[in-house]
C-alpha positions in Angstrom: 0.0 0.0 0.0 2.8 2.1 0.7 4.2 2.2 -3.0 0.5 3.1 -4.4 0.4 6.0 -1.8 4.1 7.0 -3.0 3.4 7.1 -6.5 0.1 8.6 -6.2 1.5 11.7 -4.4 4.9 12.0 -6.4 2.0 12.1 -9.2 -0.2 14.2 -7.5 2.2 17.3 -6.7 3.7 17.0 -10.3 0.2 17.3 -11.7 -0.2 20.0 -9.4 2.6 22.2 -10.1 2.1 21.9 -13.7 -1.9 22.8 -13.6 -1.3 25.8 -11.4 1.7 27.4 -13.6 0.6 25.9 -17.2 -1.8 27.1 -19.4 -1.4 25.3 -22.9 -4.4 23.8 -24.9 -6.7 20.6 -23.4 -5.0 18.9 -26.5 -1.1 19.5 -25.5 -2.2 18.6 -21.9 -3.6 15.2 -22.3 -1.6 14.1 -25.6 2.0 15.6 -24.1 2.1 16.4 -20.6 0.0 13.7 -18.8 1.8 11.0 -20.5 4.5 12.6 -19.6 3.5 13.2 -16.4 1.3 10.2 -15.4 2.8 7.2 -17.3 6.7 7.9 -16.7 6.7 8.0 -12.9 4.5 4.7 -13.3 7.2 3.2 -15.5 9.8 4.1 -13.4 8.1 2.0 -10.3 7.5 -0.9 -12.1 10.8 -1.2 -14.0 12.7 -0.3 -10.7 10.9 -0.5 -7.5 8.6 -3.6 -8.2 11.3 -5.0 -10.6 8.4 -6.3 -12.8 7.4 -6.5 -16.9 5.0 -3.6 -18.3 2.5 -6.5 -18.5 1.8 -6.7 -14.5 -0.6 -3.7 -15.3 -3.2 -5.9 -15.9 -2.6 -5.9 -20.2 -3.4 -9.9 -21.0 -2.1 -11.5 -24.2 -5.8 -13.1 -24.2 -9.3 -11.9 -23.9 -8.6 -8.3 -25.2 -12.0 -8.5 -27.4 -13.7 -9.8 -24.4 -12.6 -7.4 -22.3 -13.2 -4.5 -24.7 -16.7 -5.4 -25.5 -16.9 -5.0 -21.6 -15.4 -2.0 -21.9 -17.7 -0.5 -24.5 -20.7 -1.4 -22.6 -19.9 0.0 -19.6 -18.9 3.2 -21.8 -22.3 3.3 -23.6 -24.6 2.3 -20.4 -22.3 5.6 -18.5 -23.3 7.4 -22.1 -27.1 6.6 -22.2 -27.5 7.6 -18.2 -25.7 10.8 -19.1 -28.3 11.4 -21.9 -31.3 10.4 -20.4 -30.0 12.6 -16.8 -29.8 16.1 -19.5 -32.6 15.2 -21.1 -34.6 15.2 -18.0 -33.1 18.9 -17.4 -33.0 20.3 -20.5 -34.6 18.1 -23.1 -33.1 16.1 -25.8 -30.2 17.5 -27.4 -30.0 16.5 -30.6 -27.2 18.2 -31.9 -24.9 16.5 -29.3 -26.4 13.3 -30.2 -25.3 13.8 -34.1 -21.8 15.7 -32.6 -21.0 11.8 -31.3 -21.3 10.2 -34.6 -19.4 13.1 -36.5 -15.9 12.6 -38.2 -15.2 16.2 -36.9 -15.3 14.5 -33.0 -12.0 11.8 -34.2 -9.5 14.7 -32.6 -11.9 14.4 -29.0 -12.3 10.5 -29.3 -7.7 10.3 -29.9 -7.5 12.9 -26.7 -10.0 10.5 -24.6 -8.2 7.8 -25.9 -4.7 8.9 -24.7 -6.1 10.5 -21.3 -7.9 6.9 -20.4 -4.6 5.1 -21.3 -2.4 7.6 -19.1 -5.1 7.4 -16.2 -6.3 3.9 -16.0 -2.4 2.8 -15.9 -2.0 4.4 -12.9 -5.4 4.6 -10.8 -6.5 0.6 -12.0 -3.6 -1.0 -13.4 -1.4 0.0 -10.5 -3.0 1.4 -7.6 -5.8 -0.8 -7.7 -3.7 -4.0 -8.6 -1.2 -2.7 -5.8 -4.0 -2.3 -3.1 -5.4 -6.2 -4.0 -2.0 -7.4 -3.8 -1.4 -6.2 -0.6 -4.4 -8.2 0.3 -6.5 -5.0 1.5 -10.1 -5.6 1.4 -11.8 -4.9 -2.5 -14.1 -2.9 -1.1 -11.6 -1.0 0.5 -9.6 -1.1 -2.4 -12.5 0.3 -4.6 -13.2 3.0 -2.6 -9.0 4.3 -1.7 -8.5 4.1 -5.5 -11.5 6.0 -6.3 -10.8 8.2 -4.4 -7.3 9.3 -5.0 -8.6 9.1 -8.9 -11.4 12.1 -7.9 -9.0 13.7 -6.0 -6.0 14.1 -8.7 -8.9 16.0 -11.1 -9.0 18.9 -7.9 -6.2 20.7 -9.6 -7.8 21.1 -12.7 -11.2 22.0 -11.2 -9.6 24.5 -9.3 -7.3 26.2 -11.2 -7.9 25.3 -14.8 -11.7 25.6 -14.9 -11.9 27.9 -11.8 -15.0 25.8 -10.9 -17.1 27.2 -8.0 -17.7 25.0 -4.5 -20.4 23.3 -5.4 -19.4 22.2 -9.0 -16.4 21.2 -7.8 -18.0 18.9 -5.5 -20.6 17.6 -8.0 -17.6 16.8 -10.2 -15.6 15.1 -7.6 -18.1 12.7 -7.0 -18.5 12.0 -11.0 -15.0 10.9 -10.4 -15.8 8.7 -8.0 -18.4 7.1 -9.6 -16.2 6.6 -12.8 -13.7 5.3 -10.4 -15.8 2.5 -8.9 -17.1 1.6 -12.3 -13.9 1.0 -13.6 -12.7 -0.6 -10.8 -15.8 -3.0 -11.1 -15.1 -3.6 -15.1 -11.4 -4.3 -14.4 -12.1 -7.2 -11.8 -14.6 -8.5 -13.7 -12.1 -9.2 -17.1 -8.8 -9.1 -15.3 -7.5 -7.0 -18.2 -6.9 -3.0 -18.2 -8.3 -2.7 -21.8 -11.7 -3.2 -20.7 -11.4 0.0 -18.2 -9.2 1.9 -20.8 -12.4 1.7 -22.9 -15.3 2.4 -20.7 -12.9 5.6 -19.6 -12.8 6.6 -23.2 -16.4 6.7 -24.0 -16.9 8.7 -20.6 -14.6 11.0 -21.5 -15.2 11.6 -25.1 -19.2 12.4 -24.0 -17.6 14.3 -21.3 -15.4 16.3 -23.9 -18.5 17.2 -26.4 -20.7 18.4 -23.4 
């Protein structure tokens, strides 16, 4: 648990410093920096702390279409609640049902892509792995990984959308939700693609709101 905790906040204040002095385009953040900024520490552990293959991150050789279909359902079940929850508020939007099917939304779906592959690598594939290794409860797993995956989207909330209290709160637990979804998809397939997918559907509905 300790090494999760470790990586998490040498993640954490990097992310941190680099949301509160930064101000380049959503596109150079999540396609340069986050990498950068997420998957290189990450590396770093497993090649030299845990001594172990790339592969320990929950990637299998077997069951990827499995575990993507998984994936993609999640995605589009998060997608159809998020729908159906606007709708209720504001009525169907039908523009921003054709904006998901547009060739012009390829740019969004490559940064959601790259931003669920930088985040799921850390928060699932080792956090989460990490915490059931260390035989903590799942439950407790679910819920410490979760969290720490809200909790590194504060500095963006804060300083790059200058979100208010109470958005900030309603976004937090969105997090957590997403969180604990993944976290459900990846135990059921044992395999990080299925999470990696789920978190790029959220996102790229997330990105055309």
């Amino acid at each position: 648990m300790k090494r999760s905790l470790l990586l998490f906040l040498v993640v954490f204040v990097g992310w941190t410093i680099y949301r509160y002095f930064a101000n380049y385009s959503e596109f150079v953040d999540e396609l340069l920096f986050k990498p950068m900024l997420y998957l290189l520490p990450t590396l770093l552990f497993i090649k030299i702390v845990d001594q172990k293959k790339f592969t320990s991150l929950g990637f299998q050789k077997n069951g990827n279409l499995c575990s993507i279909t998984w994936g993609i359902g999640l995605g589009l079940f998060l997608i159809a609640y998020n729908t159906f929850i606007q709708s209720l508020r504001s009525g169907l939007d039908l523009h921003f049902l054709i904006s998901l099917l547009s060739i012009s939304s390829l740019p969004l779906l490559l940064m959601s892509f790259a931003t669920a592959i930088s985040e799921e690598v850390l928060f699932r594939g080792y956090i989460f792995r990490h915490l059931l290794n260390d035989r903590v409860n799942v439950f407790a797993s679910i819920a410490v990984s979760s969290f720490l995956f809200a909790l590194m989207h504060l500095p963006r909330l804060l300083w790059s959308l200058n979100y208010s209290f109470n958005l900030i709160v309603m976004e937090m637990v969105l997090y957590l939700l997403l969180g604990v979804a993944n976290c459900c998809v990846f135990l059921k397939t044992k395999n990080l693609t299925s999470s990696i997918a789920a978190h790029t559907l959220w996102n790229f509905v997330y990105a055309l709101k």
